[in-house]
C-alpha positions as CSV (number, residue, x, y, z in Angstrom):
1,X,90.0,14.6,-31.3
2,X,93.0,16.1,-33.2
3,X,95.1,18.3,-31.0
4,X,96.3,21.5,-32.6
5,X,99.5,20.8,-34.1
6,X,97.7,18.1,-36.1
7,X,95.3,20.7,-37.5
8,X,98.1,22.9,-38.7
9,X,98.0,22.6,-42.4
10,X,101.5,20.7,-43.4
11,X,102.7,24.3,-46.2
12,X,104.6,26.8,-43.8
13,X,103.2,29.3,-45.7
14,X,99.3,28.3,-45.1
15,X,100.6,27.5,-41.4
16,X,101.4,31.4,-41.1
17,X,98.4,32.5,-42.8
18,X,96.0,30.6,-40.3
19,X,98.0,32.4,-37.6
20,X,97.9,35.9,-38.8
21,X,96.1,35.9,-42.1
22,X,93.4,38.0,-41.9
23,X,93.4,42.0,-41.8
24,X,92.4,42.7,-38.2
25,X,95.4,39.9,-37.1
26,X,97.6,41.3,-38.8
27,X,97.0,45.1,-37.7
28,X,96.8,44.6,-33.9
29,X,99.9,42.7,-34.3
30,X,101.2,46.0,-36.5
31,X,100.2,47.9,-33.1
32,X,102.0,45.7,-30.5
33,X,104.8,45.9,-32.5
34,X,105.3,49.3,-30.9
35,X,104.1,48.9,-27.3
36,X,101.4,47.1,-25.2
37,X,97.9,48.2,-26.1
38,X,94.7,48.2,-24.0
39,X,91.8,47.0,-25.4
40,X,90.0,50.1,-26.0
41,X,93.0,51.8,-27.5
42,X,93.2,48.7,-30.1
43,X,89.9,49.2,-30.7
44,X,89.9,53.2,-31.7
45,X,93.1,52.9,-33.6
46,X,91.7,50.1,-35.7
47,X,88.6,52.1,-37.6
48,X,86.1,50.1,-38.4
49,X,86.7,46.9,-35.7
50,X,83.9,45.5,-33.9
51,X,84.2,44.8,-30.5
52,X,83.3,40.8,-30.8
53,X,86.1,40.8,-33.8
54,X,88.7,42.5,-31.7
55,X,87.5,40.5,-29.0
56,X,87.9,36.7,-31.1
57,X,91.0,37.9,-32.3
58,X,93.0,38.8,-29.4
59,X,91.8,35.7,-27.8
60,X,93.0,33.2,-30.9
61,X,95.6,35.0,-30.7
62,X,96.9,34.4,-27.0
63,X,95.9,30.6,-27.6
64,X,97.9,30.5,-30.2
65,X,101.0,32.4,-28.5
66,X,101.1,35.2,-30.6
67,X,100.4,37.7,-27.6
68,X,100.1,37.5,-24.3
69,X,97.0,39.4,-21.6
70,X,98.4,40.7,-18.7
71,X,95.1,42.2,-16.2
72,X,96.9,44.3,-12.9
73,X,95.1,44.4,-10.2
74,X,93.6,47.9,-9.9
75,X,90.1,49.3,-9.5
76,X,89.3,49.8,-12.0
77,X,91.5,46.6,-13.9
78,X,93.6,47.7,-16.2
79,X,94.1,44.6,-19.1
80,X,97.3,45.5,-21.7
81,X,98.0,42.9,-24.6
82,X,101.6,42.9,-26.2
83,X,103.8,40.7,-28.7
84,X,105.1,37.4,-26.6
85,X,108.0,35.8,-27.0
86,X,107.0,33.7,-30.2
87,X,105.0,36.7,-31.6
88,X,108.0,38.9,-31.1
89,X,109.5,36.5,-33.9
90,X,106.6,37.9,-35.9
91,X,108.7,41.2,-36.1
92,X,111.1,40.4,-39.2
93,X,107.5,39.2,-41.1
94,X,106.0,42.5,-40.7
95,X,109.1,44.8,-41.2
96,X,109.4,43.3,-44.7
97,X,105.7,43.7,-45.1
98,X,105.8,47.2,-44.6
99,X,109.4,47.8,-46.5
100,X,107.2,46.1,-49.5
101,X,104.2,48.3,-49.0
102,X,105.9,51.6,-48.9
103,X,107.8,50.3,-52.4
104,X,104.7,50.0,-53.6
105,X,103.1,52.9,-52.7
106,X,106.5,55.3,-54.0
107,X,106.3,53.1,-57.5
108,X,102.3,53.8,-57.6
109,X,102.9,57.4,-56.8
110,X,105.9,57.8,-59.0
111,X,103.8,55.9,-62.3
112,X,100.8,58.4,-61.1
113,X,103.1,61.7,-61.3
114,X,104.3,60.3,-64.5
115,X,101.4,59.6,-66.1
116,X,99.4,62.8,-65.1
């Protein structure tokens, strides 16, 4: 059995795109950039997540080291996910994702305006 650095595909660039590559990764991520979440609150910020996808997700991503669970010890138990140390390195990918998006969304709004 392969262990799971052998499975990582040998392009850095598909290597990040197993990690985070799909929408809901990619959001929650977006989220913990900010502050720990609990899973509830991930779940009603993210419209249109299903509990089992939230679920999968957070869980592939604490194997993977992205995030990291921490439950206290309360009645009832109070579980928060945030960014780990590795996923904290995450940061700098995001940041330029969103610096792209919102140049985007000013060209498309400016080429709307102009067009109109």
């Amino acid at each position: 059995m392969k262990t799971k650095a052998e499975l990582l595909p040998d392009c850095p660039v598909a290597t990040t795109v197993q990690l985070i590559g799909n929408k809901w990764k990619l959001l929650i991520i977006r989220n913990l950039r900010v502050r720990p979440w609990r899973f509830n609150e991930l779940q009603k910020n993210l419209d249109g997540i299903s509990q089992k996808v939230l679920t999968d997700s957070l869980r592939s991503m604490e194997a993977d080291g992205l995030i990291t669970r921490t439950v206290y010890a309360e009645v009832p138990p109070r579980v928060e996910y945030a960014l780990s140390e590795l996923g904290e390195t995450m940061r700098p990918i995001l940041d330029a994702m969103e610096t792209w998006g919102n140049s985007y969304q000013s060209m498309k709004n400016n080429s709307t305006q102009v067009s109109r």
